[in-house]
C-alpha positions as CSV (number, residue, x, y, z in Angstrom):
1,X,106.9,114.9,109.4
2,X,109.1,114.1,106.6
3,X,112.3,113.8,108.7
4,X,110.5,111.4,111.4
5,X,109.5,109.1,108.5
6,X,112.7,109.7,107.0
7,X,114.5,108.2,110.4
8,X,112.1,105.4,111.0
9,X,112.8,103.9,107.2
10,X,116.6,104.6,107.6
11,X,116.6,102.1,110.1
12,X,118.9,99.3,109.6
13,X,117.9,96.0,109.1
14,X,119.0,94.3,112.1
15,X,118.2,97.6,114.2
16,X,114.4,97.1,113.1
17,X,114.5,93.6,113.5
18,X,115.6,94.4,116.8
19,X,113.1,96.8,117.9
20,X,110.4,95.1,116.4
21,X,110.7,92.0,118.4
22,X,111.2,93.8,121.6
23,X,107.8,96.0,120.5
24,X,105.6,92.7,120.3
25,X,107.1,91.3,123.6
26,X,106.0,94.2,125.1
27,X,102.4,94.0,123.5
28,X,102.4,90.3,124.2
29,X,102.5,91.3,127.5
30,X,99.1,93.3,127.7
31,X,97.5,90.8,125.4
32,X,96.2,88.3,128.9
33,X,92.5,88.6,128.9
34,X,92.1,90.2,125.9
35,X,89.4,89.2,123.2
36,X,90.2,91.8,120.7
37,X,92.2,94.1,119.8
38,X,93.0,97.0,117.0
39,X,96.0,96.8,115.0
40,X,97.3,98.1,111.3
41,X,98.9,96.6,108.4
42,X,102.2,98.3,108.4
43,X,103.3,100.5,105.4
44,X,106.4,103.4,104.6
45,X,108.7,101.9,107.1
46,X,106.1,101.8,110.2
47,X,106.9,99.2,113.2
48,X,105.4,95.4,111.4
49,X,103.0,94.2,113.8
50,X,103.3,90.4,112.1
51,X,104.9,89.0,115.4
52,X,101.9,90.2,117.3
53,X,99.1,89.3,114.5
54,X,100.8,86.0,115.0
55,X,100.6,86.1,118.8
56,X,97.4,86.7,118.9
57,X,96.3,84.6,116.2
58,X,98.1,81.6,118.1
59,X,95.8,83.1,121.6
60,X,92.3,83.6,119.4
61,X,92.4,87.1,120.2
62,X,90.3,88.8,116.9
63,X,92.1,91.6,114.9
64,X,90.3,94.5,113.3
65,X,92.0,96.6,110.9
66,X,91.7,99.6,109.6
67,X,90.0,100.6,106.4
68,X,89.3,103.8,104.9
69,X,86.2,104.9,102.4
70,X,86.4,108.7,101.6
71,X,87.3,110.2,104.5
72,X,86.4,108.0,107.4
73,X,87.9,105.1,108.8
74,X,86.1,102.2,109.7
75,X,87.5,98.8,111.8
76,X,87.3,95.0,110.2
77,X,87.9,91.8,111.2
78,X,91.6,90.8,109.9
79,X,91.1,86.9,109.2
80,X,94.2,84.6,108.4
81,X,92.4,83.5,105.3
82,X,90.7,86.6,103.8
83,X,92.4,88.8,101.0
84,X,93.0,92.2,101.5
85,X,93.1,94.9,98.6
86,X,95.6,97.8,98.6
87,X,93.7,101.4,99.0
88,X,94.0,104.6,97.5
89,X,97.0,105.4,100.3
90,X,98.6,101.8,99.3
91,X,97.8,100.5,103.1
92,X,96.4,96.7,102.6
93,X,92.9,96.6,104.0
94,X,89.6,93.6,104.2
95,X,87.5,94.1,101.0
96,X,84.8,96.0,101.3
97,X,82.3,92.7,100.9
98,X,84.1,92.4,105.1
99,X,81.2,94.2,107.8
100,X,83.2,96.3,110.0
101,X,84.1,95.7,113.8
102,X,82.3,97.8,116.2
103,X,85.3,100.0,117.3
104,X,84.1,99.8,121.1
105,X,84.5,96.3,121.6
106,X,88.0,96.7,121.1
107,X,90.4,96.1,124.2
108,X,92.8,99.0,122.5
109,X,93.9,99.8,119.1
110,X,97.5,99.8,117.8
111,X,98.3,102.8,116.2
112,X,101.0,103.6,113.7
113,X,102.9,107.2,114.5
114,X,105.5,109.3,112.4
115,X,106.0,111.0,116.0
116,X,105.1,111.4,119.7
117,X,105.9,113.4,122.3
118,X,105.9,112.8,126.5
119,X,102.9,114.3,126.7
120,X,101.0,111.3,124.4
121,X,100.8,114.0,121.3
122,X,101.1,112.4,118.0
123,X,102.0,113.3,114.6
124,X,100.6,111.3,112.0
125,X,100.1,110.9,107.9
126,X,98.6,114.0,108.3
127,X,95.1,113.1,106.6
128,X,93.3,113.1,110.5
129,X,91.4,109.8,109.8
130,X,92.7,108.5,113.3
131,X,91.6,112.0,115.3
132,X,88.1,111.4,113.4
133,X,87.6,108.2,113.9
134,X,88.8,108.3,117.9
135,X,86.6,111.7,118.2
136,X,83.8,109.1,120.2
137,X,83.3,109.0,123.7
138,X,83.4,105.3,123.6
139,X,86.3,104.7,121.1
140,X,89.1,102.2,123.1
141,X,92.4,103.3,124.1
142,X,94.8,104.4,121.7
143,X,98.3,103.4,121.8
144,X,101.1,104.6,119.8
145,X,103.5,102.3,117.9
146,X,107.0,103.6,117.3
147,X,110.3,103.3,117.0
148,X,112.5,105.6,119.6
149,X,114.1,107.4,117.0
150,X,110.4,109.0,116.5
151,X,110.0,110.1,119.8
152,X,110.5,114.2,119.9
153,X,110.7,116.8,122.5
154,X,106.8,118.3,121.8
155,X,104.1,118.3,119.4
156,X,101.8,121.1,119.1
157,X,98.2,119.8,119.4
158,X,95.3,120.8,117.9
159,X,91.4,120.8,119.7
160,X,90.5,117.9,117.5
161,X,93.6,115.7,117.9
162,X,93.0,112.6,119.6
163,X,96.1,111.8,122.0
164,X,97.4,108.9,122.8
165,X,96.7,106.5,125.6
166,X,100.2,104.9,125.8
167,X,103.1,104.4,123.1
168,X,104.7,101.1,122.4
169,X,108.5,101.6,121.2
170,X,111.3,98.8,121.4
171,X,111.9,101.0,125.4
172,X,108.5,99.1,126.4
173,X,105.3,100.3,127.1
174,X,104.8,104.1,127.9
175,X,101.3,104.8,129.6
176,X,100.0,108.7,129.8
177,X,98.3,109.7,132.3
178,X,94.4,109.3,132.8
């Protein structure tokens, strides 16, 4: 875990700029028809999803974001104009005055990774708010967000993790199977 974070903040500049503008080309691209979607606030080096907040603020498409209270993660509306406050994990999220987003009327949810495998396994803070909140039958697709560098050759997986649908690095979009 530490070496994959490690690797995605030694990045260099122009690398991430790079990469992160070929990673919101290739969510723009699954964004037709959508109404709205899950992303995250980006933190520790993770991929910054502003190009794509931006894309789909400039399409209407509504944003939901995570935010956490104990240890469960909820989903709320990410409005241009709102404040956010900095939680416990120092991750930007909507005040708690914000109702959350019903998570199933999201198209799919952006996920950040610290690694992924080929098999859609992925390694995370480590804190299992995602596997918890995903653990529903009718929670929307969940796709990894990464940077290539992160992608390793396997990733045990527990009974409770919840896998991913598809990964997003600056390669394109990587579906796994059903």
């Amino acid at each position: 875990r530490r070496d994959c974070r490690r690797r995605r903040r030694d990045l260099h500049d122009v690398e991430r700029r790079d990469a992160e503008l070929a990673i919101a080309a290739a969510i723009s691209r699954k964004l037709h028809g959508v109404a709205a979607i899950g992303a995250y606030l980006a933190t520790d080096g993770e991929v910054d999803l502003l190009g794509v907040i931006a894309v789909c603020r400039q399409r209407e498409i509504a944003l939901a974001v995570p935010r956490v209270a104990g240890r469960h993660m909820t989903f709320a509306p990410l409005a241009a104009e709102a404040p956010t406050i900095r939680n416990r994990f120092g991750i930007d999220e909507p005040e708690a005055a914000v109702p959350d987003w019903p998570l199933a009327t999201l198209s799919f949810v952006l996920a950040p990774v610290v690694a992924f495998d080929d098999g859609g396994n992925r390694l995370g803070r480590g804190g299992g708010f995602y596997d918890r909140c995903f653990a529903a039958a009718d929670a929307p697709p969940l796709v990894g967000v990464a940077f290539e560098c992160q992608r390793v050759p396997s990733l045990p997986a527990k009974s409770h993790d919840v896998a991913l649908t598809a990964v997003v690095t600056e390669a394109g979009w990587q579906d796994f199977g059903a």
